[in-house]
N, C-alpha and C positions, 0 to 999 in steps of 0.2 A: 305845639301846645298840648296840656293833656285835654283828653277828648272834650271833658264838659266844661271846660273852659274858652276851646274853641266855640262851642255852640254859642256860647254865649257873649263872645266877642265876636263873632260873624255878625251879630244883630247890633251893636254898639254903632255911639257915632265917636269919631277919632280921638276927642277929649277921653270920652270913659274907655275907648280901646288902650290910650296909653295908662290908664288908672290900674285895673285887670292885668295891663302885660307886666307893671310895678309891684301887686300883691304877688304874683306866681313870683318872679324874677326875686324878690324880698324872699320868698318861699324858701327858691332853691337855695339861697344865701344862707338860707336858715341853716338849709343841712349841713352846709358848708363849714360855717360860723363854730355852728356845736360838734363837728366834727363825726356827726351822723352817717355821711358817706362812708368814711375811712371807715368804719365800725360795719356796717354793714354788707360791703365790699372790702375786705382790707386786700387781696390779690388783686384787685384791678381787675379782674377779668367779666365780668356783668354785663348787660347794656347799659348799664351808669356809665361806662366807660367806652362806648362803643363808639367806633369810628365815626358815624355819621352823627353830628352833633342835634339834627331831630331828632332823634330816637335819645340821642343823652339830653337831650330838654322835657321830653316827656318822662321818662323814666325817673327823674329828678322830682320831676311835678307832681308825678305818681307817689316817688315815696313820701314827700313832705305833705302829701293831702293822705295819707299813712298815719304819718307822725300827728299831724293835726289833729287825726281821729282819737288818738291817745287819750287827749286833755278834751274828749265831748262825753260827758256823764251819761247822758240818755238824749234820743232827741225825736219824740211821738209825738202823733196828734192827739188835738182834743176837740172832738165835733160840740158846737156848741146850740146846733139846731138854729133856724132861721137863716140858710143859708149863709152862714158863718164857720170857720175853724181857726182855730189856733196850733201853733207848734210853740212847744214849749223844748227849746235846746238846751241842757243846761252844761255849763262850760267850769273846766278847770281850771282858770285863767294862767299863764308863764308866759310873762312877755319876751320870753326868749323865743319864742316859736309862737306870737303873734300872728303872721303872715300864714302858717301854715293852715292852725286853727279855721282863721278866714275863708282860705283856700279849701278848706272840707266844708265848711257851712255852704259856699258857694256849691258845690257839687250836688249838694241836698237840695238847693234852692231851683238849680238848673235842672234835676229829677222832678219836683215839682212842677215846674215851667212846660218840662217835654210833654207830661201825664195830662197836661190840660187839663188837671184839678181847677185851676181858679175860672175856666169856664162855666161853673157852677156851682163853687161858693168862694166867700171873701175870706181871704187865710191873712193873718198877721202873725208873725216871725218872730216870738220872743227869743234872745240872746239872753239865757239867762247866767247872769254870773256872782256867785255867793259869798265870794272874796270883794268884800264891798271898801277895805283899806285899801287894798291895790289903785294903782293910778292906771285907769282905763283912757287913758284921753286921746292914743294911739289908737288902740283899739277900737272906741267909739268910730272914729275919723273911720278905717277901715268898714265898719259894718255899716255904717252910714252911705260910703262908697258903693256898698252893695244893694242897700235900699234902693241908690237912685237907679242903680243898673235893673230892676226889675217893677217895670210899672204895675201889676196886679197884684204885688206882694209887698205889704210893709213889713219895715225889717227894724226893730232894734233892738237895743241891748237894755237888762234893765237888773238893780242888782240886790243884794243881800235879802233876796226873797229864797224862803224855803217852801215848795210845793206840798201845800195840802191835800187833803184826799179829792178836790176838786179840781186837780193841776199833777196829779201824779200823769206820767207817763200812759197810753193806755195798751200796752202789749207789752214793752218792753222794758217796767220800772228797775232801777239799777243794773238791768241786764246789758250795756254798754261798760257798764266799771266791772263789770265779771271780764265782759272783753279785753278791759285796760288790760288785768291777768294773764288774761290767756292770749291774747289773737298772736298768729305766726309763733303759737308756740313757746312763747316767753320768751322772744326774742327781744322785743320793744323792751321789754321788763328788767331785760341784759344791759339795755343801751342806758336807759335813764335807773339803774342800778336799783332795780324794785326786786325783792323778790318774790318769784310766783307761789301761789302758795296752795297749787294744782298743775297736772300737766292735764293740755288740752283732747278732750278725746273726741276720736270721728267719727261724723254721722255714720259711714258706712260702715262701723263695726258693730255696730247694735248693743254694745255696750252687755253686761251681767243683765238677766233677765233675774227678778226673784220675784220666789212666788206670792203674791199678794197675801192669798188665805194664810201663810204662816206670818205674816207682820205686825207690829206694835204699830197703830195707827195715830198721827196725832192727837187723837180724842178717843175717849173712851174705849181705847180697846178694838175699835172697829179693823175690818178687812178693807180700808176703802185708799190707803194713801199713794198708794200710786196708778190709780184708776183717777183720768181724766174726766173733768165734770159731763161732755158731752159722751162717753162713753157708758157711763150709768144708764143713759136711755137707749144705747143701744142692745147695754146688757139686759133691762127692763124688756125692750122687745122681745127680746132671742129667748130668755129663758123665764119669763112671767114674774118673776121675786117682785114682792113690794117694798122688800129692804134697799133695793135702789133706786126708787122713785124718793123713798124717804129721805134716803142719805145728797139725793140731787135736791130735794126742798129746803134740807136743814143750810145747806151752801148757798142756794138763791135768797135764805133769810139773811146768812151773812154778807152778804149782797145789798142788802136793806131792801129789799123788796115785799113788796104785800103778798100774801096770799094768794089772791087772787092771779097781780101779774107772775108769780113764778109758777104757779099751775099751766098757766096760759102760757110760758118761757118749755117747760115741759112738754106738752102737746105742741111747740111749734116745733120746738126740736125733734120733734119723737116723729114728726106729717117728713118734716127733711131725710132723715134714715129711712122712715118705708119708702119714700120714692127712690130715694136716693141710695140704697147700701151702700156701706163700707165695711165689708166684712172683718176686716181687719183690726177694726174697734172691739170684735170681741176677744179679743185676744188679749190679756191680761197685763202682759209687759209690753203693750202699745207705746206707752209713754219711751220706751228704752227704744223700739226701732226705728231704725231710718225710715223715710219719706221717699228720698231724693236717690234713683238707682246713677243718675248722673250719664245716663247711656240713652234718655230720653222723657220728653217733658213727663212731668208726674201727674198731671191733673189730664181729663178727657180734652179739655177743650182748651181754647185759646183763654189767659186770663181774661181779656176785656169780657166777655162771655159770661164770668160770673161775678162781675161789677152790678147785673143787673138780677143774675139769677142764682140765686141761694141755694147751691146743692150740697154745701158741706155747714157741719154742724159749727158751732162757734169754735168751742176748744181744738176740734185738727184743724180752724184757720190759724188757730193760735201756734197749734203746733209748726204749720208747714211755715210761716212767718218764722218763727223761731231757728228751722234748720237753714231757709233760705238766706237768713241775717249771717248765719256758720258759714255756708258756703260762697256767701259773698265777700267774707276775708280772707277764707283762706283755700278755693279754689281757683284762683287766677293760673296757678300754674298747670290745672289740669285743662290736656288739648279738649275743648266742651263744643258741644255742636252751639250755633247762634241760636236754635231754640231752644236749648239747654240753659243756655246764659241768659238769653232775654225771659224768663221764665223765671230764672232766681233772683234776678235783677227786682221784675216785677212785685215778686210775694214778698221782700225781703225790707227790711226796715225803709229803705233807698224811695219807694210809693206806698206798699201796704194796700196793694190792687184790690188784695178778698178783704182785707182787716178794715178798713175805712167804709164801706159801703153797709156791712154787717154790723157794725158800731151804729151805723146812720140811723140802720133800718131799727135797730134794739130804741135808739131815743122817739122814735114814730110807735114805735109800740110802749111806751109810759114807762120806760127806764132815766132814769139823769146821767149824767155825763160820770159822776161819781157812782153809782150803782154798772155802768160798763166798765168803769177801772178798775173796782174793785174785784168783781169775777175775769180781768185776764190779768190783774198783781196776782190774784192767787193759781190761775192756771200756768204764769209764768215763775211762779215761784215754786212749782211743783217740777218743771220743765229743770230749773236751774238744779234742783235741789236733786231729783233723779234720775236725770239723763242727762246730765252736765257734771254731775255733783258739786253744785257751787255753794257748800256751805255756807259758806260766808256773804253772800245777800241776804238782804235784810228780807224778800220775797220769798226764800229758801228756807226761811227759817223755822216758818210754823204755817205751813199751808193750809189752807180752810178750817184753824183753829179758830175758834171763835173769842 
């Protein structure tokens, strides 16, 4: 079985173990059905194909919770304060690949489960699906199947709702359908005959650095578009200019914030860099380089460590989420040490270890759940738009213009 499928059928009793071994087993069928193997291995030579039929069961399980991922739009939280959260998945629906779909909601759900998030708040599992003609009645049955398998998580599906600015994603809005694009290189893009309309690039190249000072900035001319919001305050410390204190206020207004709280958003950020450097933040095309050297963790300490302790500023949690989410589709083939991997796992869409706590802690200090989406849409649409170049989000498109 693939891994987090097992985990979660170890805990089952026999009725929901046969449920679970039906959605994977339906899964594999999937691939089968659509001819997705043949396509992806056409030599036979794989571990799809490998002699020991464990390893061709999970490897199967694997790619069909792959394919699943195709058809999931975006899938964030949303801290709703009073010990509550929401996830809001939103889904492509193709009942041709039903089973697989399921099969990757399930993996997100079991990532939850493991992180012992619901030990300390109440999360419900929106299935969002916006193709509301579609006949969902299989489907439903399926995610319903998955509800009952997790008692501290309600799970369901609910449909032709479009996410307001109170329900956007909050890290990674339409950054999953950039994925559709890109992940494995536009291979998926190949199989379900899409064309990409980008080739994927890698964190470890650092991509064209350009120089800020000579750029046309979305507004008025400014030097600021590819300088990250928590970056201004470290340029503000390093070199004294009030022009980036100002340019960080005019973005906490489009924020919708007061006055007051984004003075107060300023000074807390600005207390986290003096204690905290990152010298690297001054460095102008931060936004363009890599995080992740992949030869060993990138943060000092063990994630859980800063679940409680704020040492990095908002926008590099944003950023290091953002390469972790890269690296968790398309580094599986590189040999990673287990703390290499449990590290990308962690920061990366899959828990959101730094990005969930610092979101908490932003609604304890007089932010709303729509004033934190709205400053990481547009730190994540700065992300897409210049160290991804994913024109084509809708986040990408006009970044902290007002």
């Amino acid at each position: 079985m693939e891994p987090f499928v097992k985990s979660l059928y170890d805990r089952l009793d026999e009725n929901k173990k046969m449920q679970l071994f039906c959605i994977e087993e339906n899964a594999i069928n999937e691939m089968h059905n659509n001819g997705i193997i043949s396509k992806v291995d056409p030599a036979g030579t794989s571990k799809l194909h490998d002699p020991d039929p464990n390893i061709r069961l999970i490897e199967k399980a694997k790619l069909a919770k792959s394919v699943g991922k195709q058809f999931v739009v975006s899938s964030n939280p949303l801290p709703e304060g009073n010990g509550k959260m929401k996830y809001i998945t939103a889904v492509s629906y193709d009942p041709r690949f039903e089973n697989s779909i399921c099969l990757c909601i399930q993996g997100g759900l079991e990532g939850l489960y493991i992180s012992g998030i619901m030990k300390t708040v109440q999360i419900t599992y929106l299935v969002m699906v916006q193709e509301k003609e579609k006949d969902l009645t299989q489907f439903k049955t399926l995610i319903s199947q998955l509800n009952s398998f997790y008692d501290d998580i309600e799970v369901k599906v609910v449909t032709g709702i479009k996410p307001n600015e109170e329900t956007k994603p909050s890290t990674n809005t339409n950054r999953t359908d950039a994925f559709q694009k890109e992940k494995k290189q536009g291979f998926f893009s190949k199989i379900f005959q899409k064309k990409s309309k980008l080739v994927v690039s890698n964190p470890q190249s650092g991509g064209n650095a350009t120089d800020v000072k000579s750029m046309q900035s979305e507004r008025n001319g400014s030097a600021y578009a590819q300088i990250l919001t928590s970056q201004l305050v470290a340029l503000w410390l390093d070199k004294g200019l009030q022009k980036y204190k100002e340019e960080y206020l005019r973005r906490m207004k489009i924020c919708g914030l007061s006055d007051d709280v984004s003075t107060k958003m300023f000074e807390y950020e600005a207390e986290i860099i003096k204690t905290h450097p990152r010298p690297e933040m001054l460095d102008e095309s931060f936004i363009t380089k890599p995080l992740f050297s992949l030869k060993e963790p990138v943060l000092d300490k063990e994630v859980s460590y800063y679940e409680t302790h704020f040492e990095y500023p908002f926008s590099y949690i944003v950023k290091l989420s953002d390469e972790a989410e890269w690296h968790y589709w398309n580094s599986h083939e590189k040999d990673l040490a287990d703390s290499v991997w449990s590290e990308i796992f962690e920061l990366s869409d899959q828990r959101k270890k730094l990005f969930i706590p610092f979101a908490t802690d932003l609604l304890n200090r007089g932010w709303s759940v729509g004033n934190v989406n709205k400053f990481s849409f547009h730190e994540q649409g700065m992300l897409d738009k210049y160290r991804w170049k994913r024109s084509f989000t809708s986040a990408a498109k006009e970044p902290w213009k007002e």
